[in-house]
FILOTI-952955 format. One line per 4 residues: their letters; for each residue x, y, z of C-alpha. Coordinates in steps of 0.25 Angstrom, whole numbers, m for minus. Example, Ala and Ser with C-alpha at 12.3 -4.5 7.8 and 13.67 -1.06 7.14 Angstrom:
% residues 2
AS = 49,m18,31 ~ 55,m4,29 $
% end
This chain:
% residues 836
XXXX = 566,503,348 ~ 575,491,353 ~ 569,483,345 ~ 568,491,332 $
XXXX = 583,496,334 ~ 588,485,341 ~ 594,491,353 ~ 595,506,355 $
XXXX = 593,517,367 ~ 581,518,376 ~ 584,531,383 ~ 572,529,391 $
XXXX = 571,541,405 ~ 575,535,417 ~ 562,525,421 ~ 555,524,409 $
XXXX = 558,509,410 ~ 569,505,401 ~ 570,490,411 ~ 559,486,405 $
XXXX = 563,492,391 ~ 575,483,392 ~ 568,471,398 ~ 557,471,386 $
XXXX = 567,475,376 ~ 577,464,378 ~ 567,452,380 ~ 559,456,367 $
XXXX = 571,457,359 ~ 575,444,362 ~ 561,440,361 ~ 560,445,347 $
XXXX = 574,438,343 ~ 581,455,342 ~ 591,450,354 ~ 594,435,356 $
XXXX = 601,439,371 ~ 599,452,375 ~ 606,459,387 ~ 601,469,398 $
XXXX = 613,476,407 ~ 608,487,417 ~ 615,494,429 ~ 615,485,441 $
XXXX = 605,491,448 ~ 595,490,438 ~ 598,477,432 ~ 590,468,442 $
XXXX = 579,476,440 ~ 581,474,424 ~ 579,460,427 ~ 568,460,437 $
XXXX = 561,467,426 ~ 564,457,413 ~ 560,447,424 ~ 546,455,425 $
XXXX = 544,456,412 ~ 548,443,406 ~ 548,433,418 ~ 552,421,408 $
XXXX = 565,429,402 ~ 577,421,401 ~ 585,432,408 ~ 599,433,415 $
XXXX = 601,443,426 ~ 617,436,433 ~ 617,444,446 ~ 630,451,452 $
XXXX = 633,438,459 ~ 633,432,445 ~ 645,440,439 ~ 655,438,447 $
XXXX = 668,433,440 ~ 665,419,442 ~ 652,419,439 ~ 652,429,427 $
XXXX = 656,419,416 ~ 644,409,419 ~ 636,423,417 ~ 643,425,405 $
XXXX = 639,410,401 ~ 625,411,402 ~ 623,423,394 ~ 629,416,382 $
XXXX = 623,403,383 ~ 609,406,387 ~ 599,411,379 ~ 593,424,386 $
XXXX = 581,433,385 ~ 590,444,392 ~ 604,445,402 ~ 603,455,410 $
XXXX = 615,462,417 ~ 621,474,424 ~ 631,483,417 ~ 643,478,425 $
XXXX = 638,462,422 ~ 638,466,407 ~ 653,472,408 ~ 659,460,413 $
XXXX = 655,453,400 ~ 667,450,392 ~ 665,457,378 ~ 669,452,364 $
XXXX = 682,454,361 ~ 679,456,346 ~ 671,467,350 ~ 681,474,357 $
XXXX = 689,475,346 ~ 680,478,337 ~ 676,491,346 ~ 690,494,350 $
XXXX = 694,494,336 ~ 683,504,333 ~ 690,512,345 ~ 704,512,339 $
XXXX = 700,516,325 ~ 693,528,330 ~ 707,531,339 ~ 714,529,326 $
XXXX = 704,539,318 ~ 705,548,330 ~ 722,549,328 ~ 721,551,314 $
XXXX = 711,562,314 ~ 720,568,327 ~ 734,567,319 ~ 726,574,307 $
XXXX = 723,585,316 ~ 730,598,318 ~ 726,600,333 ~ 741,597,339 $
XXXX = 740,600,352 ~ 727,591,356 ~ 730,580,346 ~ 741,575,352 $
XXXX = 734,572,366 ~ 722,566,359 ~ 732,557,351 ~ 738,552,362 $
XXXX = 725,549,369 ~ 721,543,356 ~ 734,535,352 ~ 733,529,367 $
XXXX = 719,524,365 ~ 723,517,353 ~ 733,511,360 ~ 724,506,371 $
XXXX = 713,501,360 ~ 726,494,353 ~ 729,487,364 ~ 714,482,369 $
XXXX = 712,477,356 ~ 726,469,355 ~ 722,464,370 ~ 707,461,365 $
XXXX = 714,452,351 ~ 721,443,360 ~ 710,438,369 ~ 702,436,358 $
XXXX = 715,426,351 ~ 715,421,367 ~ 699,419,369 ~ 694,407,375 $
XXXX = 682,402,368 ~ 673,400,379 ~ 674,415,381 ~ 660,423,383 $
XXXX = 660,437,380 ~ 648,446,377 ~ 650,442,361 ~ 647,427,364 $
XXXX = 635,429,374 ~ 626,431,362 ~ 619,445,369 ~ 614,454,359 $
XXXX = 607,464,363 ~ 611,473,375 ~ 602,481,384 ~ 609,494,392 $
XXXX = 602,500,402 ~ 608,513,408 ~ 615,514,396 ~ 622,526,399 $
XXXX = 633,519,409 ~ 639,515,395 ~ 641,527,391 ~ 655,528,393 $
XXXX = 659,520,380 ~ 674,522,372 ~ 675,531,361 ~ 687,537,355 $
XXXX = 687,552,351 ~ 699,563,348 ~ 691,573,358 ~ 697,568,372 $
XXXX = 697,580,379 ~ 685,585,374 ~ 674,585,386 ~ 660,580,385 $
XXXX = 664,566,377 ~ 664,557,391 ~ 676,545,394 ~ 680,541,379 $
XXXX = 686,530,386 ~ 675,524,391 ~ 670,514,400 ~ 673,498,399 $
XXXX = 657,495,402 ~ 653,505,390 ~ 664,497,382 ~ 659,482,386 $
XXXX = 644,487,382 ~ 650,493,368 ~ 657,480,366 ~ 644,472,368 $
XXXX = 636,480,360 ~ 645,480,348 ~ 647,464,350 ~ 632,464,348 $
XXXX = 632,473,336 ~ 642,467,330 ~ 634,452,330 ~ 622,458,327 $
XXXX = 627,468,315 ~ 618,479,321 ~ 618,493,330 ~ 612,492,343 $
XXXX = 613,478,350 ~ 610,486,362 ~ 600,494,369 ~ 605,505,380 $
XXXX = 594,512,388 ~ 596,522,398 ~ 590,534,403 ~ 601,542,401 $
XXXX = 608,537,387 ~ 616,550,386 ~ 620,553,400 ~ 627,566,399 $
XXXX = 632,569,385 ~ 628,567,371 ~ 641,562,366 ~ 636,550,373 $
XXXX = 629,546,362 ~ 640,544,354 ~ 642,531,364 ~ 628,525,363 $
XXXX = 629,527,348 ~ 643,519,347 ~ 638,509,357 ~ 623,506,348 $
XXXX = 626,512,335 ~ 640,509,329 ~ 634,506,315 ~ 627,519,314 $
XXXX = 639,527,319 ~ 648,521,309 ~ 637,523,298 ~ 637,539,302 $
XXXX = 654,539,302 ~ 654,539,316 ~ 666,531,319 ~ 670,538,334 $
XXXX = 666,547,343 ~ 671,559,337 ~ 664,557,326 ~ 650,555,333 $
XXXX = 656,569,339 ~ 659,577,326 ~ 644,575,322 ~ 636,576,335 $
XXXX = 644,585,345 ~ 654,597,345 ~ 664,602,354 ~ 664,615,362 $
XXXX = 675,622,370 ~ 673,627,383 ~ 686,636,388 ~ 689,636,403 $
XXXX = 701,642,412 ~ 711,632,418 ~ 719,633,430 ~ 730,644,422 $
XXXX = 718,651,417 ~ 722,648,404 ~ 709,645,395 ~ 705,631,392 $
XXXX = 698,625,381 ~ 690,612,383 ~ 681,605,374 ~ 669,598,377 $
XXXX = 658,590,368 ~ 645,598,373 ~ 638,602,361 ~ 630,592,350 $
XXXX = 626,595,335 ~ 617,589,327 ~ 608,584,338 ~ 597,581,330 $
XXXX = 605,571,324 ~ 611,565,336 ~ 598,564,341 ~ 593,556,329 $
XXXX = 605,546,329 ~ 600,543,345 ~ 587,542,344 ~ 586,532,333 $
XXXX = 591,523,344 ~ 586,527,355 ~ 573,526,362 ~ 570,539,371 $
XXXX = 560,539,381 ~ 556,549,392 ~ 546,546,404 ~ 538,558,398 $
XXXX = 539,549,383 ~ 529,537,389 ~ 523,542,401 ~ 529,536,411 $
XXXX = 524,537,423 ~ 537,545,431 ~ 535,556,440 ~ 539,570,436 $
XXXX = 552,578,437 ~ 551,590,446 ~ 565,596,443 ~ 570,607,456 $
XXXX = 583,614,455 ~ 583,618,469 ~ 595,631,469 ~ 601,635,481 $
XXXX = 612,647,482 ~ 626,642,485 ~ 629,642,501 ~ 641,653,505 $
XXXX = 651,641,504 ~ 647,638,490 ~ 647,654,485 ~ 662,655,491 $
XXXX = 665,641,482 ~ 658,646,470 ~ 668,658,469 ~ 679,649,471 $
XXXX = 675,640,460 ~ 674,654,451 ~ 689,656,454 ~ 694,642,453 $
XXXX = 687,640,439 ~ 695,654,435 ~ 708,652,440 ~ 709,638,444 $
XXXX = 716,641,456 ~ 711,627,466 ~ 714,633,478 ~ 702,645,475 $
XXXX = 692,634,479 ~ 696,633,492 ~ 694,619,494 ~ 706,616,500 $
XXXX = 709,604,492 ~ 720,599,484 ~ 719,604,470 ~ 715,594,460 $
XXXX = 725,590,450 ~ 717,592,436 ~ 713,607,440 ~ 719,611,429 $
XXXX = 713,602,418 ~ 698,602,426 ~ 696,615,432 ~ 682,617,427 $
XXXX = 680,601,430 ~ 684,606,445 ~ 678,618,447 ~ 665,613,443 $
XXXX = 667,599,452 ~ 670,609,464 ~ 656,615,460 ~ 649,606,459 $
XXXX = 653,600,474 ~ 651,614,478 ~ 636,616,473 ~ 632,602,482 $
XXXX = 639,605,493 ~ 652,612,498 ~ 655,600,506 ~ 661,594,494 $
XXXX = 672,603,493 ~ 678,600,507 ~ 675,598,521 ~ 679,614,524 $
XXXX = 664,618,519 ~ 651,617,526 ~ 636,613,523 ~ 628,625,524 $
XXXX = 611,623,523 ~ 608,630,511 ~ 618,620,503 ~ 612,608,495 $
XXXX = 614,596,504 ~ 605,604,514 ~ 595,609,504 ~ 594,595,497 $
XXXX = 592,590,511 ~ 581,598,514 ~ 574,597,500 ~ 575,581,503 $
XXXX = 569,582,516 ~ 557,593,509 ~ 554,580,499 ~ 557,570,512 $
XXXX = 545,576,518 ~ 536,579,509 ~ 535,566,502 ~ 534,559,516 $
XXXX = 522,555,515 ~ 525,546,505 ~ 541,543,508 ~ 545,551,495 $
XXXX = 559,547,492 ~ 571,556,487 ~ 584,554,478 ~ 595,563,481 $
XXXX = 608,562,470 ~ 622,566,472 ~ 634,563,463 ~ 642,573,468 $
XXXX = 643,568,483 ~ 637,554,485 ~ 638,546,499 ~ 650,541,504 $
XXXX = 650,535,518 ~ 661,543,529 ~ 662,555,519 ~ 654,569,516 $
XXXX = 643,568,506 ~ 632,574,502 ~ 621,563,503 ~ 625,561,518 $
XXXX = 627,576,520 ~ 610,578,514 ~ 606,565,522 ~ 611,570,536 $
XXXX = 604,583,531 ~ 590,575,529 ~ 592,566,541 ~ 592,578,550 $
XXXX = 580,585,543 ~ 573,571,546 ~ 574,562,539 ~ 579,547,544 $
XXXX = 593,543,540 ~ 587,529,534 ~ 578,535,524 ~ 591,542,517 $
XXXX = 598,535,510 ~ 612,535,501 ~ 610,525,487 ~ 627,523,489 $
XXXX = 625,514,503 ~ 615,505,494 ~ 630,496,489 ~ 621,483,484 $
XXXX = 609,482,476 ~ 602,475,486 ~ 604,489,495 ~ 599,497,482 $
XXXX = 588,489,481 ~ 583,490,495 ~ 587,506,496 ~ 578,509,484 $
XXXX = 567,498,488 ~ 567,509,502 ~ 567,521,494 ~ 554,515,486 $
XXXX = 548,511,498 ~ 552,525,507 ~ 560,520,517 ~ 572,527,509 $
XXXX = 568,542,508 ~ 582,548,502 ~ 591,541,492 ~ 605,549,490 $
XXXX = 611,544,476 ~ 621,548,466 ~ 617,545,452 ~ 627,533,448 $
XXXX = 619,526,461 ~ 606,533,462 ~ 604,535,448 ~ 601,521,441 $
XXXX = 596,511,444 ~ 587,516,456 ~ 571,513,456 ~ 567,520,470 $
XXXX = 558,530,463 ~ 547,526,471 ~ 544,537,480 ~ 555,549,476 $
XXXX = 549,562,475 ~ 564,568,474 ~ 577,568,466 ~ 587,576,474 $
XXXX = 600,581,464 ~ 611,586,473 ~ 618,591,460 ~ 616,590,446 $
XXXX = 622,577,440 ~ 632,578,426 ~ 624,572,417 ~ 608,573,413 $
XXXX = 606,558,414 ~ 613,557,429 ~ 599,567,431 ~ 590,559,425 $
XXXX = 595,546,431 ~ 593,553,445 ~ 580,558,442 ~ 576,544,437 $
XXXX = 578,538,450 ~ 563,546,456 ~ 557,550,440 ~ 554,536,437 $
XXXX = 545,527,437 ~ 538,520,449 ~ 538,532,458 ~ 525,532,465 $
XXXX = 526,549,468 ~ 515,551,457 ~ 506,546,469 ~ 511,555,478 $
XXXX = 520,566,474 ~ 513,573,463 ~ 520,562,453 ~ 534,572,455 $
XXXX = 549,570,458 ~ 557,583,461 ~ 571,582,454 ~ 578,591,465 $
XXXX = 590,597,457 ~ 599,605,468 ~ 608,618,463 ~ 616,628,469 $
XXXX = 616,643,465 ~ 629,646,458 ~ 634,632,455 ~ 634,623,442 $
XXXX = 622,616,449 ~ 612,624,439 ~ 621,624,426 ~ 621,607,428 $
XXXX = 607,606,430 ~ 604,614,417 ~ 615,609,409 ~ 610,594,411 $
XXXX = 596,600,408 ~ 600,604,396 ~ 608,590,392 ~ 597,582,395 $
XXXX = 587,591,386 ~ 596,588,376 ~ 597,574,376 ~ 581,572,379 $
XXXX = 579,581,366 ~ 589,573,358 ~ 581,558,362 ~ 566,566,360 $
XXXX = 570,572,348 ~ 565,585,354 ~ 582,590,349 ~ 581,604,342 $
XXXX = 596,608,342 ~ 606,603,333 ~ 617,607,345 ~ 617,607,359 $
XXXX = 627,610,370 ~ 627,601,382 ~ 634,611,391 ~ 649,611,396 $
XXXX = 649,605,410 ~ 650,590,414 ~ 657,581,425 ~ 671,579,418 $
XXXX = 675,593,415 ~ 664,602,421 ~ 661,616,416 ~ 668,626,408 $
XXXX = 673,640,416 ~ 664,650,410 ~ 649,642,414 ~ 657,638,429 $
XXXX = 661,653,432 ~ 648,658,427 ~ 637,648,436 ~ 645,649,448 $
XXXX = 645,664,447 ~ 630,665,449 ~ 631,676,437 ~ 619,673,433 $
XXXX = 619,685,421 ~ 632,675,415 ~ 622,662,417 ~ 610,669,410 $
XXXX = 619,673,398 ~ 624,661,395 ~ 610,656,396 ~ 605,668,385 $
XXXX = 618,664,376 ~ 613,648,374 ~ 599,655,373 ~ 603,664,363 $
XXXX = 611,652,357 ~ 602,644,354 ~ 592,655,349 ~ 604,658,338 $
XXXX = 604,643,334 ~ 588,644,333 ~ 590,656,325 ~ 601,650,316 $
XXXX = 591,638,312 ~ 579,646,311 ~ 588,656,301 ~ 591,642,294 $
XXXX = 577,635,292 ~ 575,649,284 ~ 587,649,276 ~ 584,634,273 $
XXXX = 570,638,269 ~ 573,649,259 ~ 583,639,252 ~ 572,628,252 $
XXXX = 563,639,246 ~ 572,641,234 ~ 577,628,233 ~ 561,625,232 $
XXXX = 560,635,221 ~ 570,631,213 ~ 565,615,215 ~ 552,620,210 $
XXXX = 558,626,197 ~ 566,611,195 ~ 553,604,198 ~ 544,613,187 $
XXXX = 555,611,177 ~ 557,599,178 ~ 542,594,178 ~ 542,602,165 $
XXXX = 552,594,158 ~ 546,581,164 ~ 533,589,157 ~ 540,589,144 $
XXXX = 544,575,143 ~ 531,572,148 ~ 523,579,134 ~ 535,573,126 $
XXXX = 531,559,128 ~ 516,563,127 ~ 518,568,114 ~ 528,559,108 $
XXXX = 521,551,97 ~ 532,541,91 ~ 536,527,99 ~ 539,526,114 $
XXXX = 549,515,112 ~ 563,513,116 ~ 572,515,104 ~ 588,511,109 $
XXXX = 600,516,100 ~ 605,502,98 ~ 592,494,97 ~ 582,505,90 $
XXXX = 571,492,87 ~ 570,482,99 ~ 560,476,107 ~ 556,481,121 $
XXXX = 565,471,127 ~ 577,471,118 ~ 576,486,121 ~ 575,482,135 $
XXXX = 586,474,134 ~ 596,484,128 ~ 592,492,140 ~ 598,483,149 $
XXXX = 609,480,142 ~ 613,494,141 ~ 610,497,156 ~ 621,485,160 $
XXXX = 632,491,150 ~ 629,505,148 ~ 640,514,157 ~ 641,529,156 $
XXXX = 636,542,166 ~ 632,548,156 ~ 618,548,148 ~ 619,538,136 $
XXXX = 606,537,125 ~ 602,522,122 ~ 589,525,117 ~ 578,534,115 $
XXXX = 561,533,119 ~ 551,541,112 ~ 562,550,108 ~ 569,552,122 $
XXXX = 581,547,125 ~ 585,535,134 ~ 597,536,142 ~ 606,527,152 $
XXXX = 615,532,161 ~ 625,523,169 ~ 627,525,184 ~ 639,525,194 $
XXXX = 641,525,209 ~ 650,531,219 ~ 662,522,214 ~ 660,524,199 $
XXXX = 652,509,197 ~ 643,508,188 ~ 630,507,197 ~ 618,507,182 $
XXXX = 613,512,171 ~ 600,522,172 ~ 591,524,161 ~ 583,536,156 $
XXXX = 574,544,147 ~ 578,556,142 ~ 565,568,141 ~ 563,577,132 $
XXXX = 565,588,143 ~ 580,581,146 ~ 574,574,160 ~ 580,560,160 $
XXXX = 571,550,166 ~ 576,538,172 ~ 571,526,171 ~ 564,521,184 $
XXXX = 570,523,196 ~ 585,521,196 ~ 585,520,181 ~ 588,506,179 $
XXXX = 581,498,168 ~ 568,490,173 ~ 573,474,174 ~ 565,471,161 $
XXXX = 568,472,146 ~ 554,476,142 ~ 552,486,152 ~ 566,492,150 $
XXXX = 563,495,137 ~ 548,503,143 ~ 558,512,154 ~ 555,526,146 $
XXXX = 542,523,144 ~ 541,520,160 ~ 552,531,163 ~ 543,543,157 $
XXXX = 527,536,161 ~ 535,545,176 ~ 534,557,168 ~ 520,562,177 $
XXXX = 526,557,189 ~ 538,564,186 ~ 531,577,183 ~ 522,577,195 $
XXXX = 532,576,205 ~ 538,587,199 ~ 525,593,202 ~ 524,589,217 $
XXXX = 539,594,221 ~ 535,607,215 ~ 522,607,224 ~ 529,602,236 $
XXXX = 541,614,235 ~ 531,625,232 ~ 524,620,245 ~ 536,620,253 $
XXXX = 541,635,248 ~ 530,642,256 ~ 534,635,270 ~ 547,637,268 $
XXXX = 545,652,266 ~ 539,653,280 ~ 551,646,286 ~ 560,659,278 $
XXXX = 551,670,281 ~ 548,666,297 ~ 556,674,309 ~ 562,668,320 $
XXXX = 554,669,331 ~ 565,669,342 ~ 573,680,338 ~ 567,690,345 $
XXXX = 570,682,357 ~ 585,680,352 ~ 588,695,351 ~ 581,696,367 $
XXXX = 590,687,372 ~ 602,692,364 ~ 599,707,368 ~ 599,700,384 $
XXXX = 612,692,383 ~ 619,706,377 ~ 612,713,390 ~ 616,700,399 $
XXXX = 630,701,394 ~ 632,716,395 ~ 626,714,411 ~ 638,703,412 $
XXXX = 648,711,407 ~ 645,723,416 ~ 645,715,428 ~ 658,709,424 $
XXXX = 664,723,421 ~ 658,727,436 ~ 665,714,443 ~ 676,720,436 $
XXXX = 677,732,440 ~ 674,727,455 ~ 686,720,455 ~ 694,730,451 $
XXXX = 693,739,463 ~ 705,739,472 ~ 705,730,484 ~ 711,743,494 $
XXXX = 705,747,507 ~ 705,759,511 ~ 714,765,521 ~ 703,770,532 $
XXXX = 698,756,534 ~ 711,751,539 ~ 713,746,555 ~ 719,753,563 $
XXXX = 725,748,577 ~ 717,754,588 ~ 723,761,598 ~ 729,754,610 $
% end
């Protein structure tokens, strides 16, 4: 595929082997003259092992691999230097060496000036709106950023007038050809759209290192007059959302993007995606409207755009040899502290009142523009611990720190025998020394259940890679048992898979491809508990009853389904919904109020309502395929009738010329005795000077007419002229394919006779499409007459929702009417002062 392509995206799971993808890749290109200097950049803890492995694999490769010491600020231009003026097989870096390259400042404008004509379209299609009172805020934003890009590009003019000649930049090193491993940290990448406040679209301002590859990428582009120029591989292109295609589309496929009209983001966004409103109460209890991308149309073809560049490969794809995924929710029921929160939280996400938690902190000061985002922060802390909320609540045994502790030490003891090792990741609390966190809080646990203190052990106390290295080489080797992690630092760029028959998660993380990254670090591999353990790692997912810990889990279930489907093709929806919660404005009030209730009748209708849904949709395009079907059936029918008429008058023309008796010779109006090639000759001359739409005579043969005809284009300029015969039937015939004469005189002069030899051809496909219709009309008849085979099941589930909904109400008319009983006390169960 690189090499076909020329770049593109290996979306390869987590250690299927993309080092060495990259190491082949890039030396064969340069081997086979595709790239001239290619260049690898990887995270920095991956990339001395990129280049242990091109060493490996090609011990005579001319490679550079500048270490930190080599890029300091005196150092880094004699770097530079050596890029451009040697000839490489490859230069590898790390994604913070390959920032520090000065980019071209033709590029820069180029890119930037892309940027303001999409701002510039954006105000003109916002001063041609009528929505008043939004507009002026996003043209404020807007006019601002043009602004900002006005001044960067005046700023980028004169260094150029003021550039030095000697100056390197990325233009001048000559690299063409970029290799991007873990991809995904790039996402972050500029883009202009008129839907600021819209939610599920990420920064749109970006980050400077997504900008620094965009300018190297498009330098290369723009030398080599192609797509591409890059390849990007990663387990986890799309990390969270599928608008993040849109970026790795403008970063590889600019050319294509402006063939579709796709100028700018919100044009990718009009085909592909389509906004949905969730309503939530603020803190006056008035009802708000937000907005949110979350749902995708025409899937299919989004897919199809992606996988014409992308290479997709699962361990499953090519048998690798990876252990398996033994997936445990382990569910636990809220302690008593937790059950008193979780009624707070109900009443703070109603009436937004801060002091209803009872936290006894100061109130933030964006309650009121991120209720929902707080409420659900506050939850979340609550479901891994009640310590998070404040030093006034306790740690009680049933809570997760204590049964994570004890699930460790279940695993500890079990894989003894063989010093089985264990991840444990959390984002939410990591370890910071003198202070309360989690990892300390489950490590004491562990230490007093009997484990030693030296064989846990937190990834954040590893500060150089030289302590990385040797804290992994104790984890493969056993002498480390337990490895507490969050996923930025545990989650890449970690090979201590050796003996790990564990993945602890102490809470769901955002985003699908966090959860794969995590699981990756024991799933890979290497991992030598196919000798031991059953060949079987437990992903040990922790949840508490009552919390938002299920909903994540099933909500990032479902967001990874849909992107796996979309790279295996295996897609049947034309729409799908990524759900409504995420890290920057959390979830909407109706989903929060209902999970934290524990009502579980209001959980089980909503999941009959999307079952239901989705049954409908089945319905609608089962309904379709048979309307569809009875038009093709008439459509056939009536294409039969065409075809049997007109192979009869191809019938008739065909007896006309079999009977015709007299001379089968051209005879032209204006040269009625001639010679082949004078008759030839006229021809042409009347095909370079003959000019009219319609149908002119300029000869007859064996008694049928010969006409010309000229023809036009689009813009009205004359494109050539088109011969026919004329049948007896009133068929015209055209002369060969396109109706031009042939090149020579003579055989000018012998195009009817050539024109109607096609008559049997003619006559016998009319023949086959009258076969091929009638063949067709019986299977489409079964697609009409077939039921649908679910809608028994539909009117079920339809019958059980009415019966769910009418329990639902009734239990809210009997909470009402609970309520509503006066809160007196009756007089006899007063005190009374006792008698002296």
């Amino acid at each position: 595929m690189i090499k076909q392509n020329g770049g593109g995206i290996c979306w390869h799971e987590v250690g299927t082997g993309k080092t060495m993808i990259m190491c082949v890749a890039a030396y064969e290109m340069k081997r086979l003259g595709l790239a001239q200097k290619p260049m690898i950049i990887g995270l920095k803890a991956n990339v001395h092992e990129i280049a242990d492995t091109f060493r490996k694999a090609y011990p005579s490769a001319k490679i550079l691999y500048p270490g930190k010491e080599d890029f300091t600020s005196a150092k880094r231009h004699e770097v530079f230097a050596k890029i451009k003026n040697n000839n490489w097989d490859c230069i590898i870096l790390t994604h913070e060496q390959f920032g520090k390259i000065p980019q071209s400042e033709e590029t820069m404008i180029e890119i930037f000036t892309e940027e303001l004509r999409d701002v510039e379209r954006n105000l003109v299609v916002l001063e041609q709106s009528t929505m008043r009172s939004r507009s002026r805020r996003m043209q404020q934003g807007l006019e601002k950023r043009k602004q900002n890009l006005a001044a960067k590009l005046q700023e980028l003019r004169m260094k150029i007038e003021n550039r030095k000649d000697d100056a390197v930049d990325f233009h001048s090193m000559g690299i063409d050809h970029i290799f991007v491993d873990e991809c995904h940290i790039f996402k972050n990448l500029m883009f202009q759209t008129r839907h600021s406040r819209v939610a599920g679209i990420g920064n749109t301002q970006g980050s400077q290192r997504a900008m620094n590859l965009l300018f190297a990428i498009r330098d290369i582009q723009l030398r080599t007059g192609r797509s591409l120029g890059a390849t990007f591989l990663s387990g986890t292109v799309v990390v969270n959302a599928l608008t993040e295609l849109y970026v790795m589309f403008k970063y590889l496929r600019p050319q294509e993007l402006q063939r579709q009209q796709i100028s700018c983001f919100d044009a990718w966004a009009a085909i592909f995606t389509q906004k949905s409103a969730d309503y939530e109460l603020n803190v006056t209890g008035k009802v708000k409207r937000k907005e949110r991308f979350r749902t995708y149309i025409k899937v299919p073809e989004l897919a199809m755009f992606l996988r014409e560049i992308t290479d997709y490969r699962t361990a499953d794809m090519i048998n690798l040899d990876v252990p398996e995924k033994n997936v445990r929710f382990l569910s636990h029921a809220p302690t008593i502290q937790q059950e008193e929160m979780i009624g707070r939280l109900m009443a703070f996400a109603g009436n937004g009142v801060w002091a209803d938690l009872g936290l006894g902190t100061p109130e933030p000061d964006n309650l009121d523009k991120a209720k929902m985002l707080i409420a659900t922060n506050v939850a979340r802390k609550m479901s891994l611990d009640m310590r998070l909320l404040g030093d006034k609540f306790t740690d009680d045994d049933n809570n997760k720190a204590s049964i994570c502790a004890r699930t460790v030490y279940d695993y500890y003891v079990r894989s003894s025998a063989n010093k089985g090792t264990q991840f444990i990741f959390s984002d939410l609390s990591t370890y910071k020394p003198n202070e309360w966190n989690i990892y300390s809080d489950i490590k004491q646990k562990l230490v007093r259940l009997g484990i030693p203190e030296n064989e846990i052990q937190f990834i954040q106390c590893a500060t150089t890679e030289s302590a990385r290295k040797r804290l992994f080489d104790d984890m493969n080797a056993g002498r480390v048992r337990v490895l507490f992690g969050s996923t930025t630092m545990l989650g890449t760029g970690v090979n201590a898979q050796q003996r790990a028959v564990a993945v602890h998660h102490l809470e769901v993380p955002w985003r699908p491809a966090d959860l794969e990254q995590r699981n990756g670090r024991a799933v890979r591999k290497g991992n030598t508990v196919k000798m031991w353990g059953g060949n079987v790692v437990d992903i040990v997912i922790y949840g508490t009853e009552k919390t938002l810990d299920a909903y994540k889990f099933n909500l990032l279930r479902n967001k990874q389904m849909f992107i796996n489907q979309i790279n295996d093709g295996t897609i049947g929806a034309r729409r799908i919904d990524e759900g409504g919660m995420d890290e920057n404005s959390g979830m909407n009030f109706a989903e929060f109020v209902a999970i934290l209730s524990g009502n579980t009748d209001l959980l089980n209708k909503a999941k009959l309502d999307s079952r239901i849904m989705q049954l409908e949709k089945e319905q609608a395009l089962f309904k379709k395929e048979s309307i569809r079907a009875e038009r093709r059936i008439a459509d056939n029918r009536e294409a039969i009738a065409e075809a049997k008429r007109t192979e009869a008058k191809f019938k008739k023309d065909l007896e006309y010329m079999a009977s015709y008796s007299g001379t089968q010779e051209i005879r032209l109006l204006n040269l009625q005795q001639a010679t082949a090639e004078q008759t030839g000759r006229e021809l042409h001359r009347i095909a370079k000077t003959y000019r009219s739409g319609a149908y002119g005579t300029v000869g007859t043969y064996a008694g049928l007419n010969l006409l010309v005809r000229s023809v036009y284009d689009v813009t009205g300029s004359f494109e050539r002229n088109t011969f026919f015969v004329e049948g007896l039937s009133g068929l015209k015939y055209r002369c060969g394919m396109t109706g031009a004469l042939p090149l020579g005189f003579v055989e000018s002069a012998k195009y009817p006779q050539e024109t109607l030899k096609k008559l049997p051809a003619h006559i016998q496909r009319q023949q086959d499409l009258v076969k091929q219709l009638e063949k067709e009309i019986p299977v489409l008849q079964d697609i009409a007459c077939r039921q649908w085979s679910k809608a028994d099941e539909l009117a079920r589930l339809k019958c059980e929702c009415k019966e769910l909904q009418h329990r639902i109400d009734e239990s809210l008319k009997e909470a009402e009417r609970i309520n509503s009983v006066p809160d007196t006390i009756p007089a006899r169960c007063e005190d009374t002062p006792k008698a002296a």
